[in-house]
Structures are given as structure tokens and as C-alpha cells.
C-alpha positions as a Markdown table, in Angstrom:
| # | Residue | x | y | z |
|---|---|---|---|---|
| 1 | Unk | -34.4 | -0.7 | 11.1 |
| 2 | Unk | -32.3 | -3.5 | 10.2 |
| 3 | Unk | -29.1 | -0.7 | 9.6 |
| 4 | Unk | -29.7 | 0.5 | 12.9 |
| 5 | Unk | -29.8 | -3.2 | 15.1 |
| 6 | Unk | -26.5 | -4.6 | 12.7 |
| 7 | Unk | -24.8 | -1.1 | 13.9 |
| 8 | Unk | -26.4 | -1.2 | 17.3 |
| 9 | Unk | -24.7 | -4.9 | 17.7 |
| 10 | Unk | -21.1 | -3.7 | 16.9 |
| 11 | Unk | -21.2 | -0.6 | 19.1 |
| 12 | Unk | -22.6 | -2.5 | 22.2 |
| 13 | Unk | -21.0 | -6.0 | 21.7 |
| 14 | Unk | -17.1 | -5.5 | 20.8 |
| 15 | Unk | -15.4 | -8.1 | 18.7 |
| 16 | Unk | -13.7 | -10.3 | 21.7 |
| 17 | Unk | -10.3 | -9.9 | 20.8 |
| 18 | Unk | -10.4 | -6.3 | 21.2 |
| 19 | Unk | -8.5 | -6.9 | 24.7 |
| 20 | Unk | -5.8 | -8.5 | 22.8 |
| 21 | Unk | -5.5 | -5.6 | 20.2 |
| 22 | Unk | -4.8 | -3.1 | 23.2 |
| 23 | Unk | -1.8 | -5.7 | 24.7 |
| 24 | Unk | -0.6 | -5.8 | 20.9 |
| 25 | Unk | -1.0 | -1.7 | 21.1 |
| 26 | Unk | 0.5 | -1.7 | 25.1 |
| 27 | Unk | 3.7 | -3.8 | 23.5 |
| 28 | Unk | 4.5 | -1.7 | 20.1 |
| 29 | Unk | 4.5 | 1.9 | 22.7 |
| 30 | Unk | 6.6 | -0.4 | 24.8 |
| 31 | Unk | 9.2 | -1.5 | 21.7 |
| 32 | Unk | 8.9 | 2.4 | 20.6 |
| 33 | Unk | 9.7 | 3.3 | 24.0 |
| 34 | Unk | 13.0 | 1.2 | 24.3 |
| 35 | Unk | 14.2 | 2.3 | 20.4 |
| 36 | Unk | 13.8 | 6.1 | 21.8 |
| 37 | Unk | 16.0 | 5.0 | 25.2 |
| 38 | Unk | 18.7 | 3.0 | 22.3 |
| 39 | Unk | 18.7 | 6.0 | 20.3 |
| 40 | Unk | 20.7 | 7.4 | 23.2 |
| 41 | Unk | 23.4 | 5.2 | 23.4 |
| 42 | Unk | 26.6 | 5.1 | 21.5 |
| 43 | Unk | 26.7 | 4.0 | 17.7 |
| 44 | Unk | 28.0 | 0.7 | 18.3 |
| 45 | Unk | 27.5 | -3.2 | 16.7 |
| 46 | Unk | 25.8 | -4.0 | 19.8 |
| 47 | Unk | 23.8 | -0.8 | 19.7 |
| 48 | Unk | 22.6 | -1.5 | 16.2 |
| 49 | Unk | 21.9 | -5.4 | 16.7 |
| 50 | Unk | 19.5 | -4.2 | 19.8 |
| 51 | Unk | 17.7 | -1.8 | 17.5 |
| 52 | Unk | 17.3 | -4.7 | 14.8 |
| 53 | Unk | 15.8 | -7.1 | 17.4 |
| 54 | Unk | 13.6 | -4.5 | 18.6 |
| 55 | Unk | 12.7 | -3.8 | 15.3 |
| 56 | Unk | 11.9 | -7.0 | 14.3 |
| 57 | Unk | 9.3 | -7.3 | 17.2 |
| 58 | Unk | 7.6 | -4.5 | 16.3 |
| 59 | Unk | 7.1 | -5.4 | 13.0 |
| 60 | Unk | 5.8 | -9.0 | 14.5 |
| 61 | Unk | 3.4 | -7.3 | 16.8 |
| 62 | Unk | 2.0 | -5.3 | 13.8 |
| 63 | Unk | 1.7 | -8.5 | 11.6 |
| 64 | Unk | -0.7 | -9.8 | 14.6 |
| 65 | Unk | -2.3 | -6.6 | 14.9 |
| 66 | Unk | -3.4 | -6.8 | 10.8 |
| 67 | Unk | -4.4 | -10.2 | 11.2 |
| 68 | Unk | -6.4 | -9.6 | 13.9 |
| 69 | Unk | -8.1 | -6.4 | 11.7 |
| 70 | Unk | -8.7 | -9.5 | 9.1 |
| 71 | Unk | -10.6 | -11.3 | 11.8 |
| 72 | Unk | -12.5 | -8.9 | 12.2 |
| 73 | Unk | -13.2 | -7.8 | 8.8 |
| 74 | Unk | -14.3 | -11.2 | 8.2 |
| 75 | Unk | -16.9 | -11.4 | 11.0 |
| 76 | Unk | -18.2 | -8.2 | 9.8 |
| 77 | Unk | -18.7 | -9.5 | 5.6 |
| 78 | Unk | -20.6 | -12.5 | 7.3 |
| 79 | Unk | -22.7 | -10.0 | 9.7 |
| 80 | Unk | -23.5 | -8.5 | 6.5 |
| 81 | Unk | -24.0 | -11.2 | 4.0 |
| 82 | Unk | -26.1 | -12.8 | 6.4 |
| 83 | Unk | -28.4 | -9.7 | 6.7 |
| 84 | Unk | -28.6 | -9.3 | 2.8 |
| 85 | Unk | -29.8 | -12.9 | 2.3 |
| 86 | Unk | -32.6 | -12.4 | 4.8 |
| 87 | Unk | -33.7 | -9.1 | 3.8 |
| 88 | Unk | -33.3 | -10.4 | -0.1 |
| 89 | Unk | -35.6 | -13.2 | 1.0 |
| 90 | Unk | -37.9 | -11.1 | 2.8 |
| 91 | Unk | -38.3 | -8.9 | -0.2 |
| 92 | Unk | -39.0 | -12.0 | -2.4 |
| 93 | Unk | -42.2 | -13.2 | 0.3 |
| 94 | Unk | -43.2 | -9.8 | 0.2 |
| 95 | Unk | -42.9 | -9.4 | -3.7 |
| 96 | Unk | -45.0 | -12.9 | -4.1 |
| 97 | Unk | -47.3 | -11.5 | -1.3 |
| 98 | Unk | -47.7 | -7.9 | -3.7 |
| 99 | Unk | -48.4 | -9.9 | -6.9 |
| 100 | Unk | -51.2 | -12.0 | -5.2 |
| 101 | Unk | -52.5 | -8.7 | -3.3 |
| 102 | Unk | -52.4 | -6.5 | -6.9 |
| 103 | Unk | -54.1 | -9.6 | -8.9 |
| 104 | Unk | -56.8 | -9.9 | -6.3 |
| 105 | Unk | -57.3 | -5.9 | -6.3 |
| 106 | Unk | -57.3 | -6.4 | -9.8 |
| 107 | Unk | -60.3 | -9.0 | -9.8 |
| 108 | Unk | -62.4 | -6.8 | -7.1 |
| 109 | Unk | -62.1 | -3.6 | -9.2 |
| 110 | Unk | -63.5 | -5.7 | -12.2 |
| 111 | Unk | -66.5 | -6.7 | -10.1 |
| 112 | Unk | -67.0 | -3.4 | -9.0 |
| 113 | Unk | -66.9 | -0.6 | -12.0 |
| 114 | Unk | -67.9 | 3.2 | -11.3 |
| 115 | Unk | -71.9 | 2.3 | -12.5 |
| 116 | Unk | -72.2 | -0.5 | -10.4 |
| 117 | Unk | -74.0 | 1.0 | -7.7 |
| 118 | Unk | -77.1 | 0.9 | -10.5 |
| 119 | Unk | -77.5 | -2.8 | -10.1 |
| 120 | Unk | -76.3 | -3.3 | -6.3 |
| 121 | Unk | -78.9 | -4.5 | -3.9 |
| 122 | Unk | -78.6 | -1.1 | -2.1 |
| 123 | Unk | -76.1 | 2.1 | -1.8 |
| 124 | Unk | -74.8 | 0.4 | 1.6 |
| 125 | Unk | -74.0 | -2.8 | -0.4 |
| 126 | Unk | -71.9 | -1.2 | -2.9 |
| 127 | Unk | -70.1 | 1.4 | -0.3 |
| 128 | Unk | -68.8 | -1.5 | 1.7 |
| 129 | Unk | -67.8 | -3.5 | -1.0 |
| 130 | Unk | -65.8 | 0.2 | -2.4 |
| 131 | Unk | -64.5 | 0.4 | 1.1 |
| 132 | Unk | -63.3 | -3.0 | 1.2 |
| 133 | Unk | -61.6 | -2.5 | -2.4 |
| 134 | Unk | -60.2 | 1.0 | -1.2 |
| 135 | Unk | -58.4 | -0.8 | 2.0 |
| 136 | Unk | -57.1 | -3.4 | -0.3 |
| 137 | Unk | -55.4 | -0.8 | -2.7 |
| 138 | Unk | -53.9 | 1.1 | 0.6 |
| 139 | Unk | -52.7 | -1.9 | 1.8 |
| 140 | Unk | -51.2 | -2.8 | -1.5 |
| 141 | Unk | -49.6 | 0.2 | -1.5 |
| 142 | Unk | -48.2 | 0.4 | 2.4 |
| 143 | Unk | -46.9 | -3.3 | 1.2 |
| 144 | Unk | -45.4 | -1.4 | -2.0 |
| 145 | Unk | -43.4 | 1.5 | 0.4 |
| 146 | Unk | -42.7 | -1.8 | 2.9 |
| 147 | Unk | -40.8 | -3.0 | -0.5 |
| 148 | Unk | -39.1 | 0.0 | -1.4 |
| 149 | Unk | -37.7 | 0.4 | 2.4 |
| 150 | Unk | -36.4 | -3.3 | 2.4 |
| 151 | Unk | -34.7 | -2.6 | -1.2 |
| 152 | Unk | -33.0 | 0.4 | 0.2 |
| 153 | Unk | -31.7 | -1.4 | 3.7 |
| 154 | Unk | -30.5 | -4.1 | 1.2 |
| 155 | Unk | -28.7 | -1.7 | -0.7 |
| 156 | Unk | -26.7 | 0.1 | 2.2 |
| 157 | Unk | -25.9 | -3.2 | 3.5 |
| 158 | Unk | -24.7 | -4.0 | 0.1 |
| 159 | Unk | -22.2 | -0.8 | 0.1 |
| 160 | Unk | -21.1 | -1.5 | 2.8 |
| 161 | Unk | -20.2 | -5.0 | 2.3 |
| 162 | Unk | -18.3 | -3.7 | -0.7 |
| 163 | Unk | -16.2 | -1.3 | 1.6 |
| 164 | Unk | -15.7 | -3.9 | 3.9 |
| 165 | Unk | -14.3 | -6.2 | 1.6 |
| 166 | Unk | -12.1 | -3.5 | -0.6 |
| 167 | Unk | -11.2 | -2.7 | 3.0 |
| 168 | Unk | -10.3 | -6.9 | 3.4 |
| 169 | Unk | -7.9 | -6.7 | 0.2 |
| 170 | Unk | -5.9 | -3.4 | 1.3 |
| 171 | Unk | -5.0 | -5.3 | 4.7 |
| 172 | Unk | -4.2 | -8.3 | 3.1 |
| 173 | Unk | -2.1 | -6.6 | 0.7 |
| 174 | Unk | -0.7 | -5.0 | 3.7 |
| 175 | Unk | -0.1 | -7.8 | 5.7 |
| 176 | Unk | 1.8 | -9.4 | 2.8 |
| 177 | Unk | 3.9 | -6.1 | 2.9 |
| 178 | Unk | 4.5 | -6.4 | 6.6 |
| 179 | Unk | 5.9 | -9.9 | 6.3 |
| 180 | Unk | 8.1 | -9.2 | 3.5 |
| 181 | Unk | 9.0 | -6.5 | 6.0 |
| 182 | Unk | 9.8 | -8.6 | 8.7 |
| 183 | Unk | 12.1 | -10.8 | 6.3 |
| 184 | Unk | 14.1 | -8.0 | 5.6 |
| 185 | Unk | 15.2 | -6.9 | 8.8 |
| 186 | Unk | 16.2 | -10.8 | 9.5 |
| 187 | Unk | 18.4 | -10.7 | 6.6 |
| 188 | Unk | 19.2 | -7.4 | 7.3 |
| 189 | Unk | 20.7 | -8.6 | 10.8 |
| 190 | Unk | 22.5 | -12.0 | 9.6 |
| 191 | Unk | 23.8 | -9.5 | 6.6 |
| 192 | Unk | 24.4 | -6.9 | 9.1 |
| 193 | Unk | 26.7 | -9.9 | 11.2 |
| 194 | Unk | 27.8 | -11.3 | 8.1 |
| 195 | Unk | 29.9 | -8.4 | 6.7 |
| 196 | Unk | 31.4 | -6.9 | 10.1 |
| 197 | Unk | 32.1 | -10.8 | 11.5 |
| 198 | Unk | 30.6 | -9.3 | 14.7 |
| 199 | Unk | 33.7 | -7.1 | 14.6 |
| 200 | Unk | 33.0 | -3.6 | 16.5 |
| 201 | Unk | 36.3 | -1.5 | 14.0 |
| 202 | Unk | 34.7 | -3.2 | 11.2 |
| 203 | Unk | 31.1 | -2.1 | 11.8 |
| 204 | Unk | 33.0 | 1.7 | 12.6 |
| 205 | Unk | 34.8 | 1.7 | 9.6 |
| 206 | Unk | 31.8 | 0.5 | 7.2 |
| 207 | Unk | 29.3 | 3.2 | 8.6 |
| 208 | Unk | 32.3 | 5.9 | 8.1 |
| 209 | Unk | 32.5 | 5.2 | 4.7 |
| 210 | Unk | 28.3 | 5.0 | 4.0 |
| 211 | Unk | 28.5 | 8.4 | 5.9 |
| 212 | Unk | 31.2 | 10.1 | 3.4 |
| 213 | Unk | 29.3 | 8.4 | 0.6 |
| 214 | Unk | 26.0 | 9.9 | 1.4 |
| 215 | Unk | 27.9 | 13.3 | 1.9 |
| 216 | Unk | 29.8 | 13.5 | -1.2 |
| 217 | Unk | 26.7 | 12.7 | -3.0 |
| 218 | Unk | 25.3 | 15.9 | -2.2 |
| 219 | Unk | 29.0 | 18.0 | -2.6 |
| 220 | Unk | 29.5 | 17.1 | -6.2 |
| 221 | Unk | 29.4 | 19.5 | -8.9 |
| 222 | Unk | 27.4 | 20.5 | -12.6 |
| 223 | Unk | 30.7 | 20.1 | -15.4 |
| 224 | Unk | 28.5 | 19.7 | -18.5 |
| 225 | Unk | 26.0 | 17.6 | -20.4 |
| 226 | Unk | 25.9 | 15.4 | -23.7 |
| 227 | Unk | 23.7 | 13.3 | -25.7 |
| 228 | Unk | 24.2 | 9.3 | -25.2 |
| 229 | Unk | 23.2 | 6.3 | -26.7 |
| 230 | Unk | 22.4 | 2.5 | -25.3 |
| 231 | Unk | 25.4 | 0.8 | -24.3 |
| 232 | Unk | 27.8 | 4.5 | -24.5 |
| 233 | Unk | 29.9 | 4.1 | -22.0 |
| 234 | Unk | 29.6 | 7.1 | -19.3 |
| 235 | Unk | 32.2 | 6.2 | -16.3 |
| 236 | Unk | 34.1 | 3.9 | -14.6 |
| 237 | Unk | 33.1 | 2.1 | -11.7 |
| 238 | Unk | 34.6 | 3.9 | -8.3 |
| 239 | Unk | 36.4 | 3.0 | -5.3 |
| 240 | Unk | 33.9 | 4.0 | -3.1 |
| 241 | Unk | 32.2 | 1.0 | -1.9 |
| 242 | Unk | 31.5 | -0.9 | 1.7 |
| 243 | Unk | 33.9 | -3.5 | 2.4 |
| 244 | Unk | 34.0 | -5.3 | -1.0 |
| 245 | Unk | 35.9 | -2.0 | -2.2 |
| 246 | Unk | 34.5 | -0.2 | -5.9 |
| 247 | Unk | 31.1 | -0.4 | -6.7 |
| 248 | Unk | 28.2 | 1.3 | -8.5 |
| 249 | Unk | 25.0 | 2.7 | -7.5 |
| 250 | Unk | 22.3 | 2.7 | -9.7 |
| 251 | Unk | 19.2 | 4.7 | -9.3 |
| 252 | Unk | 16.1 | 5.4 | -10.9 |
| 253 | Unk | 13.2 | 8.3 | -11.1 |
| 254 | Unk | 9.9 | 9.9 | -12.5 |
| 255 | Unk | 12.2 | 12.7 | -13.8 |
| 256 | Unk | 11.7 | 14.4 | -17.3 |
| 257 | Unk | 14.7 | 16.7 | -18.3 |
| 258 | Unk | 12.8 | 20.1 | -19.0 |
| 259 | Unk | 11.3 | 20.0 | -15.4 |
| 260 | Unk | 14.9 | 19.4 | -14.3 |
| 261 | Unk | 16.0 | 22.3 | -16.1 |
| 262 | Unk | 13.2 | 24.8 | -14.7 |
| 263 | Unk | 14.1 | 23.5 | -11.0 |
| 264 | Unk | 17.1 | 21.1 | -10.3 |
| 265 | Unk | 15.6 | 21.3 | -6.4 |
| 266 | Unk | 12.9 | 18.5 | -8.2 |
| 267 | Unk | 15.3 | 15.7 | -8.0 |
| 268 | Unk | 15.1 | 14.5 | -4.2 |
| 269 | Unk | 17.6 | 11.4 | -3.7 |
| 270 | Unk | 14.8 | 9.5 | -1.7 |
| 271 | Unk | 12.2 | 9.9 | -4.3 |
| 272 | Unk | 13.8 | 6.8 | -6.6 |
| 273 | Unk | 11.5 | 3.8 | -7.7 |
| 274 | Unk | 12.5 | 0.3 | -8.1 |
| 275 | Unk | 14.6 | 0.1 | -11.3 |
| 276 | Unk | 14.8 | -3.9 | -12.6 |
| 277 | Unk | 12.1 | -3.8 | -14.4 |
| 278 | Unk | 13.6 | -0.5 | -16.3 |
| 279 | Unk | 17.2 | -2.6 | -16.4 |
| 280 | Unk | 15.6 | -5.7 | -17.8 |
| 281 | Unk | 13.3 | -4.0 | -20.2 |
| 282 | Unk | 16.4 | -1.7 | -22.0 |
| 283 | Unk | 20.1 | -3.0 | -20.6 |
| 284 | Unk | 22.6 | -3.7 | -17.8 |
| 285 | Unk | 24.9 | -0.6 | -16.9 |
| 286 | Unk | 27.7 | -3.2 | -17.5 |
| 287 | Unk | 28.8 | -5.9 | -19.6 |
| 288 | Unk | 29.2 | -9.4 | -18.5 |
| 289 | Unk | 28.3 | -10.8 | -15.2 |
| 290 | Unk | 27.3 | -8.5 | -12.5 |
| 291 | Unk | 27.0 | -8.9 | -8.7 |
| 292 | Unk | 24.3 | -7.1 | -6.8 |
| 293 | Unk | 26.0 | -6.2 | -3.5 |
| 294 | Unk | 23.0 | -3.8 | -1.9 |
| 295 | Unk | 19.7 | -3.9 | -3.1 |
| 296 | Unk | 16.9 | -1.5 | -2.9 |
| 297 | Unk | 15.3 | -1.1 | 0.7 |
| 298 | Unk | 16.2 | -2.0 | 4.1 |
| 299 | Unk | 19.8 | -3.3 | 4.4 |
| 300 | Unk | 22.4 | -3.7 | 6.9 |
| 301 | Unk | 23.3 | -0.1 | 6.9 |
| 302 | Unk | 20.0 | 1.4 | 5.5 |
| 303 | Unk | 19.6 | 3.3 | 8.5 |
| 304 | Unk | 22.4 | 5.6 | 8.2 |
| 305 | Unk | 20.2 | 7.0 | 6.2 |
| 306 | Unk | 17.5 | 10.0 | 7.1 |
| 307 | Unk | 14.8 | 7.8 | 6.2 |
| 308 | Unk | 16.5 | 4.1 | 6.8 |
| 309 | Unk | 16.2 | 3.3 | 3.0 |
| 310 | Unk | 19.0 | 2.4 | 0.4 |
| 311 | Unk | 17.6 | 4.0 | -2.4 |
| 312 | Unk | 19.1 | 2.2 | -5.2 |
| 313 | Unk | 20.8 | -0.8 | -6.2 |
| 314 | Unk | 24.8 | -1.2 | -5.4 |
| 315 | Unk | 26.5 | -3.4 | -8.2 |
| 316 | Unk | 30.0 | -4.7 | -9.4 |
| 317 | Unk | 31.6 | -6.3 | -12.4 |
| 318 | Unk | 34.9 | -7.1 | -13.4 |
| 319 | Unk | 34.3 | -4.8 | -16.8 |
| 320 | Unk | 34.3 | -1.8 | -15.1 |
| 321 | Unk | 33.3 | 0.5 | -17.6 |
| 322 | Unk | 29.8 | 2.2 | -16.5 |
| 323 | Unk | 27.0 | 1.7 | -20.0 |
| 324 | Unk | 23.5 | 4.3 | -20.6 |
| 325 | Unk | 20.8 | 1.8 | -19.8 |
| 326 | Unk | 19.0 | 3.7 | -22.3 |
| 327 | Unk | 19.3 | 7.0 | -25.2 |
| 328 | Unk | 19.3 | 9.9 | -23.2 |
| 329 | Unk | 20.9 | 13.4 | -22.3 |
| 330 | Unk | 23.8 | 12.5 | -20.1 |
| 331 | Unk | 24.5 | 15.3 | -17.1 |
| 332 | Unk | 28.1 | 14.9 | -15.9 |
| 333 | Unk | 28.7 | 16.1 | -11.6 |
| 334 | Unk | 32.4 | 15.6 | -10.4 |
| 335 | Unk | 33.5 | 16.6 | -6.3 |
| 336 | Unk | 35.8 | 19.5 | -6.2 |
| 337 | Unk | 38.0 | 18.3 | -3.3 |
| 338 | Unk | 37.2 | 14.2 | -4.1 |
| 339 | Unk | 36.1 | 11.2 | -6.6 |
| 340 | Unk | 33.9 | 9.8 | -4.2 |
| 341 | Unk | 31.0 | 11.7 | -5.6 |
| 342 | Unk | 31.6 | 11.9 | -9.4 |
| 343 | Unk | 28.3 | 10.3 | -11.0 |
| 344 | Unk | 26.1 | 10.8 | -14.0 |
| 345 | Unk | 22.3 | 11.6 | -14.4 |
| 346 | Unk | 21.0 | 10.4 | -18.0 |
| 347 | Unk | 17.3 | 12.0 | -19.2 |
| 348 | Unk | 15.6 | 9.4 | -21.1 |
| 349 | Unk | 12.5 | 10.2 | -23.4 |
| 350 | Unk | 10.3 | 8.3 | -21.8 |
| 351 | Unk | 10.3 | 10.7 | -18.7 |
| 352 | Unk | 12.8 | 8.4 | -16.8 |
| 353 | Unk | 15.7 | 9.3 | -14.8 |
| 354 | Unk | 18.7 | 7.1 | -14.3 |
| 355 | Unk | 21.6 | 7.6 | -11.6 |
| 356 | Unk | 25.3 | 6.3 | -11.7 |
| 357 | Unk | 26.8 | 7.1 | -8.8 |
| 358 | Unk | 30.8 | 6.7 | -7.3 |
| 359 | Unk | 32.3 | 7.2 | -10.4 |
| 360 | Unk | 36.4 | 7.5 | -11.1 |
């Protein structure tokens, strides 16, 4: 009974913020809307600044929206816990009740063994005084199911105060997410400004070049394979960088070499995973002091990419020869018609796959 009223509260008396969930909901199909009208327009600085600011409200409106699902999570754990604690202290008046009831049952049956009837007054004397035992025993028991009942109420509550608070920690996690989200797409933007100085041929010629460096990525070519140790090195760094000229890109994946073998198709480009721990644990890919020019994620020119995501980490040094992170069985692709696309993919044995691309 209790289950039913705690649910029968929440389907007929609506949290009161749910009128400000549907504007938040009425404003993100709004935003959507406008990227969709954007979309249409020419690739341009201003184009892409628009789609940034848009973007950037839409990640605002869903950081309210997951706060708002906090909220409400929140009410619901102290719904809950506050139903437990009665029902736990209803069971403990009833179990007090039950031990008094059982001892007093207790007392009566010893006043009243099978033979007593021999030295009652008369038949009807002992009958009612059985009766009055037997309703004591049923009512001990109906008390006993009443227990049971309670136990098991307190027990669904208690699941699903546990799903309600797992529930709690995945929006919080995702709310931190969604922040770190936001972040990114204002650094994104002043990084965005930063390296075309607002210049509309700059902004041209830095998306021509991500565009040829995506394609040439895919055009390059098997030449052969060899065994590597830490610190060999494979390459040198490439002249196929954004506007700060040569530069490596340095990927890495859940990629054994036998499975790449059996089906090359397995490596997908997109399917990388963040590598710094993997550098930091074995080695640099270069010697000396590096600069990080495009990290992993969104970035100012992430969204040239079918899935607006740099997958992998863009790097320079002034040693420009490219080192194995790690032992491994070097595979060696060079472009047919260009350089642009020459990189290396080392197997290590720990079923880890790392990527040097834009070699010479």
C-alpha cells in the first residue's frame, strides 16, 4: 500500500519545475533548428563562429536540463528515505507489539494444557478460555504476515532508493562531462579566433589543408613491416601541419596485430582512445621538449571531421626525428602521388596500437 501512494504521488503531483524542463526542451529544438538553417550557408569564419555560439547554448541548456534531473532525483531519495524510516519504525512497534503478543500466548497456552478441561469448572469454561487462546494465536499470526508485508514494502523502497541514487551519480558524472563540454567549445572559439586573427583566407586556407590531411590519410599505402624497439626511430616529422607548418599526429587504439592481420577493415580512425597515460607510462615519440599543438577532442577545426572529433594528439619538436613509444611490430604506409600521408602503425604486446601520422 505504501508503494502504491509514493507512486500514486509522483504520477498525479509533477515535480514543479517540470514547466521549466519543457522551455529548456522548447529552446535546445530551437538551437537544433537554427544549426540545421547554418548548415546551409557558406563555409565561412562567420559561418563557423555562429555554429560555435549556437553550440555553446545548447550545451548550456543541457547543463540546466541535468541539474534540473538532479533536483529531482534528490526529492525523490528524500521521498523515499523518508518512507523507509517510517515503515522501519513501524516494523519495530509492530515487532515489540509481536514479542509481547507471542509471550502472552505463550503464558495462556501454559494455563491451558490439552487435559485441562479435567479440572475446569465446566466444558463451557474451558472452550471459551481455548477460543480466547485460539484468537490470540490468529491474531499473532495476521500481526506476523502484517510484518512480513511491511519488510517487503521496505525492501522495494530500498531498491529503489539504490537505483535512484546510482541513477544520482551517472548524472552527476554527466553533468561534470557536460561542463567540461562547454569549456571546450569556449576555447575552441577564442582558439578558433586565435589562429585565423579573424581572417576569412586564413580560416580557407587552414580547413583546405585539415581536408587534404584527412584525405591523404585514407590514400596511403602497405610498403612493408619490421620489428622496433623503444626509442627506434621510425620517421621524420612532416610538413603537413595547420598554420604552425610540420607536425605529428599521434594516435592510439585497442588493436592487437593478429586481428589486424585477419581484417585490416578493424582499424577505424575514430575508434582511438586517449593516449597520455600510454606516453607517460612508456615514452615520448620525440626527444627533448615537445609542444602539443591539437589535443584530443573538440578543437577549432574538429568539425571538419565526420564526427567533429580530433582523434589524436598533434605535436612538434625541434628534434624532428619520430621514436616507437614502445617494442613493437612497425607497419610502414607511404601516398603514391604525395608525403602528406606517409605514417607508421606500431603493434605493441600489450594489445595496443600506436599511430604516427604526416611523416616525410
Amino acid at each position: 500500500m505504501v508503494v502504491i501512494l509514493f507512486l500514486f504521488y509522483f504520477l498525479f503531483h509533477p515535480p514543479a519545475f517540470s514547466a521549466e524542463q519543457d522551455d529548456i526542451l522548447k529552446n535546445i529544438q530551437v538551437y537544433n533548428t537554427k544549426l540545421i538553417e547554418i548548415a546551409k550557408e557558406k563555409d565561412t569564419l562567420s559561418r563557423e563562429l555562429k555554429r560555435n555560439s549556437i553550440e555553446y547554448s545548447i550545451k548550456e541548456q543541457k547543463i540546466k536540463q541535468t541539474e534540473l534531473e538532479i533536483i529531482s532525483i534528490n526529492e525523490k531519495i528524500k521521498k523515499l528515505t523518508d518512507e523507509i524510516s517510517q515503515l522501519n519504525l513501524s516494523i519495530d512497534q509492530l515487532t515489540l507489539y509481536l514479542i509481547e503478543r507471542i509471550k502472552q500466548s505463550y503464558r495462556l497456552s501454559k494455563k491451558l494444557p490439552p487435559y485441562a478441561f479435567i479440572f475446569s469448572n465446566s466444558f463451557n469454561d474451558y472452550l471459551n478460555q481455548y477460543k480466547y487462546i485460539s484468537v490470540v494465536q490468529l491474531n499473532n499470526r495476521q500481526n506476523i504476515e502484517k510484518d512480513e508485508t511491511l519488510r517487503q514494502e521496505s525492501e522495494k523502497l530500498k531498491h529503489q532508493l539504490s537505483v535512484e541514487q546510482n541513477q544520482k551519480k551517472l548524472e552527476e558524472e554527466k553533468l561534470i562531462d557536460q561542463k567540461n563540454e562547454l569549456i571546450a567549445q569556449k576555447t575552441a572559439k577564442s582558439k578558433l579566433l586565435a589562429t585565423t586573427k579573424n581572417d576569412e583566407s586564413t580560416y580557407q586556407r587552414l580547413k583546405s589543408i585539415a581536408e587534404q590531411e584527412l584525405a591523404t590519410i585514407l590514400a596511403a599505402k602497405f610498403t612493408g613491416k619490421r620489428d622496433v624497439k623503444k626509442g627506434d626511430v621510425i620517421g621524420i616529422m612532416g610538413n603537413t601541419g595547420f598554420s604552425k607548418g610540420a607536425h605529428l599526429h599521434f594516435g592510439l587504439y585497442n588493436l592487437k596485430e593478429s586481428d589486424y592481420i585477419i581484417d585490416n577493415k578493424k582499424w577505424q580512425y575514430v575508434n582511438d582512445i586517449d593516449p597520455m597515460d600510454y606516453i607517460k607510462s612508456n615514452r615520448w615519440p620525440f626527444n627533448g621538449d615537445i609542444d602539443i599543438t591539437q589535443s584530443r577532442g573538440k578543437t577549432p577545426f574538429s568539425h571538419w571531421y565526420s564526427d567533429d572529433f580530433h582523434h589524436g594528439i598533434d605535436m612538434v619538436s625541434i628534434n624532428t626525428a619520430v621514436l616507437a613509444v614502445n617494442d613493437g611490430v612497425a607497419y610502414v604506409y607511404r601516398n603514391a602521388s604525395s608525403s602528406l600521408g606517409n605514417h607508421v602503425k606500431i603493434f605493441h604486446p600489450d594489445g595496443k596500437m600506436t599511430l604516427y601520422l604526416h611523416l616525410q
